[in-house]
N, C-alpha and C positions, 0 to 999 in steps of 0.2 A: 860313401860319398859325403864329402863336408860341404855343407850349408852352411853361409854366411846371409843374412838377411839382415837387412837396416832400413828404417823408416825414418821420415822425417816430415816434421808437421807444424803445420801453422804458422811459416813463415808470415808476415805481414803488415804489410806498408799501406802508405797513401803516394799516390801520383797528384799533384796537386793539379791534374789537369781535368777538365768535364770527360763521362762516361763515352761520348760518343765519339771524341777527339781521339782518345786512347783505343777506342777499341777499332775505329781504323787504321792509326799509326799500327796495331799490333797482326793484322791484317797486312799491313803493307811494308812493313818497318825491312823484311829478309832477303834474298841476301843485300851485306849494308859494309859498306867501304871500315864501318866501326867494329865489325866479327867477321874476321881474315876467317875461323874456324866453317861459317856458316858455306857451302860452294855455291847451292841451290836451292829453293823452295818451287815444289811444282802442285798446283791445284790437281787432284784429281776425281774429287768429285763436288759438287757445291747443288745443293739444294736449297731452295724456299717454300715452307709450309706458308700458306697465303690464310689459311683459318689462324696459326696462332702469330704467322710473322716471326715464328723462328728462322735462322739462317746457318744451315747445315753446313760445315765445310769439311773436306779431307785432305789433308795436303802431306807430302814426301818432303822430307829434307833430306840432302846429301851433306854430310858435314864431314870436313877433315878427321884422321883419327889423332887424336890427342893422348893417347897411350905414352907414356916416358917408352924410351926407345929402349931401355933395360929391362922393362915389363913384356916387350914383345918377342922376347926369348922364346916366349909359349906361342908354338905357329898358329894357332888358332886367333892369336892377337895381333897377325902381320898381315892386316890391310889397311891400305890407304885409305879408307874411305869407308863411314858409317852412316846408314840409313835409319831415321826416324820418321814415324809417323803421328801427325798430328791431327785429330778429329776437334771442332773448335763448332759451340752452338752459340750464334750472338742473338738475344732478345734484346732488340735496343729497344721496345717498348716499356721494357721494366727496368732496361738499361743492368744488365750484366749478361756476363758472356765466359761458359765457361772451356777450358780447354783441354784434353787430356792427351798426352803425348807416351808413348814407349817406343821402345827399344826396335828394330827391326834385326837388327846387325847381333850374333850369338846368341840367339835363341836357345840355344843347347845347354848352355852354360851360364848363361847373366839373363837377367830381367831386369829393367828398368819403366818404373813411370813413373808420371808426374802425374799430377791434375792442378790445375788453376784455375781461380776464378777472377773475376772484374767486374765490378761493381759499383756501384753509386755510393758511395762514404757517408754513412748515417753522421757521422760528424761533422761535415761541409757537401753543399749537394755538388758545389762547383766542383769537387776533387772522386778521383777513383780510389778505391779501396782493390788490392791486391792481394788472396790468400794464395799459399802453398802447400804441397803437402806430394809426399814422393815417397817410394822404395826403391829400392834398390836389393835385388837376391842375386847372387856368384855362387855356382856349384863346379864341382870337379874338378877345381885350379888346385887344388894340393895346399899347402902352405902357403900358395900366393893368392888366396882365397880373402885375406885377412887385409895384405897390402893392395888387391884391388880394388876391394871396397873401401879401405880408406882414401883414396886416392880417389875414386867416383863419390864418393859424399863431397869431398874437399873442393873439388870438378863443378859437382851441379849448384853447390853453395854460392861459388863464384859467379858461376852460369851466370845464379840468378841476377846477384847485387848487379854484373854488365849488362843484363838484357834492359834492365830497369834502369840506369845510365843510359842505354843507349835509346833509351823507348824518350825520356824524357828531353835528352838532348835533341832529337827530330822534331818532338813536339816543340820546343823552344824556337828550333830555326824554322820551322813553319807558319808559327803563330802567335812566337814572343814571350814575355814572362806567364809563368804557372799563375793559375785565379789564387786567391788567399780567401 
């Protein structure tokens, strides 16, 4: 069985918006007229620990499948439609908030996660700091083991630079230019 495995790490930006601004727009931002790909976000669990003021969330995404339509040769790759699960802890007393998302959708065959965090920008307190950091492992595709992880790195790289376009552009139409 060939193993393909890829990690990717320490993407990271600044939003030059306040910690609390972002991490409701990032809370609320889904689905958004700006990612045709996103269909749904559904809360399914949400908690508050009242001793530390953590804020537990678990939420489903339904996302279209973005598989090139040559890739879904392999029937295990011919659905419309891919579930993610997003588990998301906000401490806005210390102000970040981290998030970790994988894969729902080929379990058998692909693994995918993320993790993110949000944070307060040791460099301007007014701005969020953004890390990243992901894998991505594909078994049992044969030879197309190689072009669909290229093609899911190439995928989540994009992901990210539009979610982060699209995070800042809400926060601009809601509340104007970014602090400096």
């Amino acid at each position: 069985m060939n193993l393909v495995s890829i990690s990717f790490e320490a993407i990271v930006t600044h939003v030059c918006f306040a910690f609390l601004l972002v991490s409701f727009c990032l809370c609320n931002c889904y689905p958004s007229p700006m990612e045709k790909h996103v269909i749904a976000v559904k809360t399914v669990e949400e908690k508050n620990d009242l001793s530390t003021g953590i804020v537990y969330r678990r939420r489903i995404a339904t996302c279209q499948n973005v598989i090139p339509e040559i890739l879904r040769k392999v029937s295990v790759l011919q659905v419309s439609e891919i579930y993610l699960e997003e588990e998301s802890w906000l401490n806005a007393q210390e102000r970040n908030m981290v998030l970790k998302t994988h894969c729902l959708t080929w379990t058998k065959f692909a693994s995918l996660s993320e993790e993110s965090v949000f944070r307060k920008s040791l460099e301007n307190p007014n701005w969020t700091e953004f890390i990243q950091k992901g894998r991505i492992s594909i078994t049992g595709a044969g030879l197309l083991n190689c072009v669909l992880e290229a093609f899911a790195q190439a995928f989540l790289n994009q992901g990210v630079k539009k979610g982060i376009k699209i995070m800042e552009t809400l926060l601009q139409e809601q509340y104007g230019c970014p602090f400096s």
